[in-house]
C-alpha positions as CSV (number, residue, x, y, z in Angstrom):
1,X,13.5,-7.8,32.0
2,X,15.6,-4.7,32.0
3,X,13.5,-2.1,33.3
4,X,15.2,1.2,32.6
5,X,13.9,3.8,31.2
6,X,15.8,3.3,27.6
7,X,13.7,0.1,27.3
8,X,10.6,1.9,28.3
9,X,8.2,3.3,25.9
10,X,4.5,4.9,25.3
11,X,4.7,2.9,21.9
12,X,6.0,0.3,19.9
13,X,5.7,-0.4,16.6
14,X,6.4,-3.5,15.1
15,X,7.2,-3.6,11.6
16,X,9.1,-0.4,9.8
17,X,7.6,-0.9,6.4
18,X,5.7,2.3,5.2
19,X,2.7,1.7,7.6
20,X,4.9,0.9,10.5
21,X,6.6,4.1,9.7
22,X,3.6,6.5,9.4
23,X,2.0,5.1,12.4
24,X,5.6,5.6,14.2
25,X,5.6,9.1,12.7
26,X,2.3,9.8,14.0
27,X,2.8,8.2,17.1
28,X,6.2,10.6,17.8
29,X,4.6,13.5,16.5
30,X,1.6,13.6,19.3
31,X,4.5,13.5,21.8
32,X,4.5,9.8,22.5
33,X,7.9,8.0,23.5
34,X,8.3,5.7,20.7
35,X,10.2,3.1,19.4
36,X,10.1,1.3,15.7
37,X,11.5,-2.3,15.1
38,X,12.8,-3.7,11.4
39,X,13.4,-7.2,11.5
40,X,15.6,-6.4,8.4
41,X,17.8,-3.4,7.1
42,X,15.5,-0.2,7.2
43,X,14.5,0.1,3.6
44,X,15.3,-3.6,2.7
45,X,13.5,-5.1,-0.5
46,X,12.1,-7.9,1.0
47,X,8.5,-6.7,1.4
48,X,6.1,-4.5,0.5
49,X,7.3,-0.9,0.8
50,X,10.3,-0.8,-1.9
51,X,10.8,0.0,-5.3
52,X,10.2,2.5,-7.7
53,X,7.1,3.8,-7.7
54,X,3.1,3.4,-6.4
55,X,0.0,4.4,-8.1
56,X,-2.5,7.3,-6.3
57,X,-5.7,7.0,-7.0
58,X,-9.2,7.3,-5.3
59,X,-11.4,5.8,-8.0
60,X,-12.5,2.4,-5.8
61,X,-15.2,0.2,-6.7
62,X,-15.1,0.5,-2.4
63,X,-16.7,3.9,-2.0
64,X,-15.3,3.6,1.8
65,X,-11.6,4.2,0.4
66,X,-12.0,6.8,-2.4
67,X,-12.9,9.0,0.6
68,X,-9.7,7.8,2.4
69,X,-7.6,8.4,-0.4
70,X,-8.3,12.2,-0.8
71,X,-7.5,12.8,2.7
72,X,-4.5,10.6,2.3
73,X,-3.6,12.6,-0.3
74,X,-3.6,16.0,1.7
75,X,-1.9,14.1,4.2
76,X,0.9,13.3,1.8
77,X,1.6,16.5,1.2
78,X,1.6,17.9,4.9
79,X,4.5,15.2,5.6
80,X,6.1,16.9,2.7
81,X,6.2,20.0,3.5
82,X,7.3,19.0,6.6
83,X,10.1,17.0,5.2
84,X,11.3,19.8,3.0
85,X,10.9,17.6,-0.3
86,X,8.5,15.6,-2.5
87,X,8.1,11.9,-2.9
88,X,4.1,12.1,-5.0
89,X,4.2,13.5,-8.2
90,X,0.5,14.3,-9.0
91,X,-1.4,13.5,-12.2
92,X,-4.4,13.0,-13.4
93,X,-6.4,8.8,-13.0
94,X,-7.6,6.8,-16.4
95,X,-10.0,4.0,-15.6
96,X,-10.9,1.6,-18.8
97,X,-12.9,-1.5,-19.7
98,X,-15.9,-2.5,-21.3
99,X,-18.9,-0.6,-21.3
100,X,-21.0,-3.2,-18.9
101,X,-18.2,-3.3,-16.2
102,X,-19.3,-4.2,-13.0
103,X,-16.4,-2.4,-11.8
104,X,-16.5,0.6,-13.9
105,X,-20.4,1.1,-12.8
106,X,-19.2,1.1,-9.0
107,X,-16.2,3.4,-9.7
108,X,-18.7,5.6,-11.2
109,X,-21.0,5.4,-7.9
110,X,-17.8,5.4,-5.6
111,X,-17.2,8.7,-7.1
112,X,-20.9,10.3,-6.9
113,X,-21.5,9.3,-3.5
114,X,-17.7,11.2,-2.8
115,X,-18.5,13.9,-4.8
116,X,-15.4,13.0,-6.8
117,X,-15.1,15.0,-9.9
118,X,-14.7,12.6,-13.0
119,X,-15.9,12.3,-16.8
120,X,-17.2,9.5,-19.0
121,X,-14.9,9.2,-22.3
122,X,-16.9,7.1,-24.9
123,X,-14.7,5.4,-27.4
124,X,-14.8,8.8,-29.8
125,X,-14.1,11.3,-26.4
126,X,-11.4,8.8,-25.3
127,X,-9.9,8.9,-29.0
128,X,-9.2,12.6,-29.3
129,X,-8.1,13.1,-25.8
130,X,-5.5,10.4,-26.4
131,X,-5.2,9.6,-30.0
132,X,-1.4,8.3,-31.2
133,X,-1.1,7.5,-27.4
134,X,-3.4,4.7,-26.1
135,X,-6.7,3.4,-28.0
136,X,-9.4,1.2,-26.0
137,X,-11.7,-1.1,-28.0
138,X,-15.3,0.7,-29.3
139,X,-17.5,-0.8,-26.8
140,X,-15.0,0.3,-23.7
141,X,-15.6,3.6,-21.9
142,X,-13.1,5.3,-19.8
143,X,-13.2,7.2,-16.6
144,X,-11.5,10.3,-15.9
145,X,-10.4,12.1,-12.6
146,X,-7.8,14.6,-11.5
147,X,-6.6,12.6,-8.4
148,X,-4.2,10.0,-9.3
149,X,-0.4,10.1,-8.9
150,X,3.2,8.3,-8.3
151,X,4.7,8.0,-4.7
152,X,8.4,7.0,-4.5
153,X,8.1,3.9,-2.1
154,X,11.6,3.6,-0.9
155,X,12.0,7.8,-0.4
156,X,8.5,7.7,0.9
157,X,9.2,5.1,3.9
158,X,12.6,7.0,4.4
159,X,10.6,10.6,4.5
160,X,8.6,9.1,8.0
161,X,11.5,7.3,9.4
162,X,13.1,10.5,9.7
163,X,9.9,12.6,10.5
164,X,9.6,10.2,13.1
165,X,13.2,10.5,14.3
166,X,12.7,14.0,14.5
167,X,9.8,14.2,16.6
168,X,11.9,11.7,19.0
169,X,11.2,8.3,18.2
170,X,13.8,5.2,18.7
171,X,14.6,3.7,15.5
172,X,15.7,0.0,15.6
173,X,16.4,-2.2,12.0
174,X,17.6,-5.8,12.4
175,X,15.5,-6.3,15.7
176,X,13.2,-9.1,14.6
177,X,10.2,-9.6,17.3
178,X,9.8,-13.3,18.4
179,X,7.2,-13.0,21.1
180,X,5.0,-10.3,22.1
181,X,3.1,-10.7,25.9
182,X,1.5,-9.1,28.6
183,X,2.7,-7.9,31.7
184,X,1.4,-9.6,34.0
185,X,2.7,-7.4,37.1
186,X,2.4,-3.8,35.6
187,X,0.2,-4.2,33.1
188,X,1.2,-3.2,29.4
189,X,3.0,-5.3,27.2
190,X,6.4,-6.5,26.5
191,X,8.3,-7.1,23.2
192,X,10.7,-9.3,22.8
193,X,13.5,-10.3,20.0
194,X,15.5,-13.1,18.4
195,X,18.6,-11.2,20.0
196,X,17.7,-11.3,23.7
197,X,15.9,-7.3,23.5
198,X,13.3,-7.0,26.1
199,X,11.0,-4.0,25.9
200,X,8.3,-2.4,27.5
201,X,4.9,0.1,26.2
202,X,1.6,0.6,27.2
203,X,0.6,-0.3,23.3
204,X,2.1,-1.9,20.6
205,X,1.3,-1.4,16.9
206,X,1.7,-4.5,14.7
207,X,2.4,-3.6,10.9
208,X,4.7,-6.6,10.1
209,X,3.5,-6.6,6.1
210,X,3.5,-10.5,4.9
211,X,4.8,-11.7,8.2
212,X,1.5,-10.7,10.2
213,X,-0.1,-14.0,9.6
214,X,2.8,-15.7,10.7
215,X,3.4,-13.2,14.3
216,X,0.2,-13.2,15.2
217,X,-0.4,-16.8,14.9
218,X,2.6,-17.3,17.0
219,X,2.1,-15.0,19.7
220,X,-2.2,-15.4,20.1
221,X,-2.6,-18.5,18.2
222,X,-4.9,-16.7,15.8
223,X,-5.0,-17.4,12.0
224,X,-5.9,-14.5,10.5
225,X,-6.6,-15.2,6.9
226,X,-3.6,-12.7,4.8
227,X,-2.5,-14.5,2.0
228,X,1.1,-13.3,0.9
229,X,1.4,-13.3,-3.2
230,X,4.8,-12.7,-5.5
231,X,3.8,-10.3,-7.7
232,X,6.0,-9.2,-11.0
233,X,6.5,-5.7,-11.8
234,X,7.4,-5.3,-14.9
235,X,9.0,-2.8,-17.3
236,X,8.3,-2.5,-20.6
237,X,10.6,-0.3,-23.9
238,X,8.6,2.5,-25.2
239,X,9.4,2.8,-28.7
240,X,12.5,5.2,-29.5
241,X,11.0,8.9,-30.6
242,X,7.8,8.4,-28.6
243,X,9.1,8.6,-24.9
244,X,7.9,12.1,-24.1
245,X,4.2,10.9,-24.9
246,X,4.2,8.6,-21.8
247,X,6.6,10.7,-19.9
248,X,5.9,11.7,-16.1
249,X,4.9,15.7,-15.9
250,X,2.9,15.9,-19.4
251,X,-0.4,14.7,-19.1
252,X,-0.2,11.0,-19.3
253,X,-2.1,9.8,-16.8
254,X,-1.6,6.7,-14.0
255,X,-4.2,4.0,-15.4
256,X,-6.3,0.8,-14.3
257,X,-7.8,-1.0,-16.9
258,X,-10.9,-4.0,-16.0
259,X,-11.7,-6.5,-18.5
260,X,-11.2,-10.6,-18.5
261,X,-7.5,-9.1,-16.6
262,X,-7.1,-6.9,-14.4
263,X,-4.0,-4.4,-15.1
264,X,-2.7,-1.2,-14.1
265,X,0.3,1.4,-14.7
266,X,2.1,4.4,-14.7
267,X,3.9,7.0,-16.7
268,X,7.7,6.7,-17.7
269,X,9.3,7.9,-14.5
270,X,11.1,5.9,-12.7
271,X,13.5,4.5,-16.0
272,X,14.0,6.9,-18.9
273,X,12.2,5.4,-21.8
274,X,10.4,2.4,-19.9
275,X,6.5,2.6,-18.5
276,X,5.5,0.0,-15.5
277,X,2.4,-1.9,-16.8
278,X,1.8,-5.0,-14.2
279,X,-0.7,-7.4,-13.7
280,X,-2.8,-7.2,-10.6
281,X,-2.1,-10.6,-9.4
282,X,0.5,-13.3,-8.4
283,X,1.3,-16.8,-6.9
284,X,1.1,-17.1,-3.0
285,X,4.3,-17.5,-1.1
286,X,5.8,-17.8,1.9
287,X,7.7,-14.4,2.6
288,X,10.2,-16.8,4.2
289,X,10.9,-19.2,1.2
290,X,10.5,-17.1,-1.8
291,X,11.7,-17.7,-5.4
292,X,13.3,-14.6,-6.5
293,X,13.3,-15.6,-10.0
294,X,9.7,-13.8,-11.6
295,X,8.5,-16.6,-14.0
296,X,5.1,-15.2,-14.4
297,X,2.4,-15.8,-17.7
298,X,2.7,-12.6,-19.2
299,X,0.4,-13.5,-22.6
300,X,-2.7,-11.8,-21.6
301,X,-0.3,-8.8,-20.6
302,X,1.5,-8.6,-23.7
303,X,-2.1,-9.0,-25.7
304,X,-3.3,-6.1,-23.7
305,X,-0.3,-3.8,-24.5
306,X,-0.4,-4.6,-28.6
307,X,-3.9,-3.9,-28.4
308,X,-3.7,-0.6,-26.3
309,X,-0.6,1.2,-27.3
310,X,-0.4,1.6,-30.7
311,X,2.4,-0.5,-31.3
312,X,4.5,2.2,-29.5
313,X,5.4,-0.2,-26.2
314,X,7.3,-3.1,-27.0
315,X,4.9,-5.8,-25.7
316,X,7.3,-8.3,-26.8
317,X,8.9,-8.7,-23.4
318,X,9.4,-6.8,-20.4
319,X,12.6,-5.2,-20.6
320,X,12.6,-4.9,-16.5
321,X,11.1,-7.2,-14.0
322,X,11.0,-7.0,-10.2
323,X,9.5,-9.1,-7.3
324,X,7.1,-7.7,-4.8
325,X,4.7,-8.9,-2.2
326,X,1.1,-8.4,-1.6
327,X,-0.9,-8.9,1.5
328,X,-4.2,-10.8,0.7
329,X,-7.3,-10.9,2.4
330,X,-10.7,-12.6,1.4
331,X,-12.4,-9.7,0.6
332,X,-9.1,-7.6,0.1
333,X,-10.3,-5.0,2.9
334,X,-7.7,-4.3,5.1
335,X,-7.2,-5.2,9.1
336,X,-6.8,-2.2,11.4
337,X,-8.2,-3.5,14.5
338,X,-7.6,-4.4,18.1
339,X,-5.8,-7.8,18.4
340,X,-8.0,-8.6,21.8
341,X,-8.2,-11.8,23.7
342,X,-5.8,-11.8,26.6
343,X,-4.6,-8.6,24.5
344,X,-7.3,-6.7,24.6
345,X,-7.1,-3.1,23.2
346,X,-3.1,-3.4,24.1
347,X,-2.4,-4.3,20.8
348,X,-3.2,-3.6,17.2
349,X,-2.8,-4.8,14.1
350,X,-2.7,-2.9,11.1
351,X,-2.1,-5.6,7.6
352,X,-3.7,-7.2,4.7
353,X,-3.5,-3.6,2.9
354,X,-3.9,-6.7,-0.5
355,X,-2.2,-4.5,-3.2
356,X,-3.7,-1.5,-2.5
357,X,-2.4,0.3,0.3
358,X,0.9,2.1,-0.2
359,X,-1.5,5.2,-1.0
360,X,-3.4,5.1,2.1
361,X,0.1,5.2,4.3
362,X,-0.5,8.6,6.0
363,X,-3.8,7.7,6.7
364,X,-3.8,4.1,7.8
365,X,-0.7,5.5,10.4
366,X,-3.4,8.1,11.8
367,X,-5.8,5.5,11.9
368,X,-3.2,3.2,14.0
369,X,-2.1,5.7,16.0
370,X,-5.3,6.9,17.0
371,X,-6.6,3.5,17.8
372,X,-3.7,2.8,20.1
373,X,-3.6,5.9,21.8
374,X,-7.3,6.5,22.0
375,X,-8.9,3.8,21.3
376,X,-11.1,4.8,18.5
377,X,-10.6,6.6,15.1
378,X,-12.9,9.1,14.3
379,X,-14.4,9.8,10.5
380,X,-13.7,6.3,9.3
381,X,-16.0,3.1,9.2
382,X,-14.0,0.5,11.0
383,X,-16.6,-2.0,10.5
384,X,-14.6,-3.0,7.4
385,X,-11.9,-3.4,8.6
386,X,-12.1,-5.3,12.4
387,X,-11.2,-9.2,13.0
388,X,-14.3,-10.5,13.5
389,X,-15.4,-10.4,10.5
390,X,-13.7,-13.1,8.9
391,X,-15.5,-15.4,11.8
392,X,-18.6,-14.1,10.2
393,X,-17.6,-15.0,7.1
394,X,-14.7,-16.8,6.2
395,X,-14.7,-16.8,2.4
């Protein structure tokens, strides 16, 4: 391999996604040479980190991530004021579903043990807070907290590519990694591309979104159970006269609602006089060989909307749809481990974020970065998230 310096580096992350590029951003800013490989155009729409908008939130049923979302949240706006701009508008969270949810009950807990400020909205306290807005059965209760939000995906991946570039790091798009393998003579590891590329780093950060099943299965034969899924986001026509009701910057808040479906949304931002409502779930794909055409079952979407906005959405039909991809695992924790083996603490992988972790970016890139240039991460339970334990339990 070439083995000048330009082809040299402390760290290389593969994968320039959102994670890829907060853990390149992080990575850069601690003075570490760095380099960050796209297999696509930055900011393509292939994956996981485009689009229009993602919800904030730190009500988990989890209670481990409600405390990683308010220091992501803090760590959102650092890298804003470092960038000079603003990609998270801040609002306030709505939680919803029948009084005896399961999920509720353990948002409620997530939020005691985090000492997470919220409130309880019976059906009558839920009713004047919202009324000609959004109703919820009489046996539903609501939970409400001031942390929830919209991050601007594409801006937001763009905001730590160039924080990264700043602080030095090599930027690299259309570079997609075919093999990744020790060095056997210096030690370290070496990267290598469909083009011919040969590079060099003491660590290597994997963050390759749907395509981590298929890398790391190819490069240390492991099959880590991430599940890509198609998911639909869909738009739907608030009703003309009514807009600035569900409007961004009043004090419409982003929601989740649990019931027989699972759904969540945000205020009108993104379109003038539209409002993303999506369900939280899809078909699995191959990130390789997908459709591109959305052809999802919308009915028990379109029966939630009728039933919750007052007839002001239009649940007829989604006036807007666009395709995403989620990153599954069994027990939708995420992976941020060590890939060991004959890899040892070399290389980590950081995926499986399963719907919920564009939020988390500036936390899950510290977490990354730590672990590659440390080799632990202090102030968060890693136990969840390591490798192993899908060998303890598969399902």
């Amino acid at each position: 391999m070439d083995s000048s310096c330009s082809n040299e580096f402390d760290v290389i992350v593969i994968g320039g996604g959102i994670m890829g590029s907060s853990t390149a951003y992080q990575t850069a800013k601690r003075g570490h040479k760095t380099l960050l490989l796209e297999q696509f155009d930055f900011l393509h729409h292939r994956g996981s980190s485009h689009g229009e908008s993602r919800t904030m939130r730190a009500t988990y049923k989890k209670d481990y991530y409600s405390k990683m979302a308010v220091e992501s949240s803090k760590l959102w706006r650092e890298a804003e004021t470092e960038a000079g701009y603003s990609v998270y508008t801040g609002t306030d969270h709505l939680n919803m579903g029948p009084a005896g949810s399961a999920s509720l009950k353990a948002v409620i807990a997530s939020c005691e043990k985090n000492f997470l400020p919220y409130q309880i909205l019976d059906h009558g306290q839920f009713t004047d807070k919202f009324s000609g807005r959004v109703s919820i059965p009489e046996d539903w209760i609501a939970v409400y907290t001031e942390l929830g939000g919209v991050i601007k995906p594409t801006k937001a991946v763009s905001m730590f590519q160039a924080l990264a570039f700043q602080k030095g790091a090599v930027l690299r798009d259309n570079m997609e990694v075919k093999d990744i393998r020790r060095d056997e003579v210096r030690g370290g590891i070496v990267v290598c591309t469909t083009k011919g590329d040969q590079f060099w780093c003491r660590k290597c950060v994997v963050t390759a979104g749907a395509w981590t099943r298929k890398l790391v299965g190819s490069i240390a034969g492991l099959e880590l159970p991430i599940q890509p899924v198609d998911i639909t986001v869909c738009y739907w026509k608030i009703k003309e006269g009514h807009e600035e009701k569900y409007a961004i910057g009043g004090d419409f808040p982003t929601f989740s609602s649990y019931g027989d479906v699972k759904i969540y949304g945000t205020p009108s931002l993104e379109f003038p006089g539209l409002i993303k409502i999506i369900l939280d779930h899809g078909c699995q794909c191959d990130p390789d060989k997908r459709k591109w055409r959305p052809e999802p079952d919308l009915d028990s979407l379109k029966e939630w909307i009728e039933g919750r906005f007052l007839g002001l959405v239009d649940g007829c039909a989604p006036v807007s749809m666009q395709s995403c991809m989620y990153s599954m695992t069994p027990d939708e924790d995420y992976v941020m481990d060590f890939l060991g083996g004959e890899f040892g603490e070399n290389v980590v992988i950081g995926g499986g974020f399963s719907g919920h972790g564009f939020k988390m970016a500036p936390v899950v890139g510290k977490i990354l970065a730590d672990l590659a240039l440390t080799g632990h991460a202090d102030g968060v339970e890693l136990k969840h998230f390591r490798i192993g334990r899908f060998e303890e339990n598969p399902q």
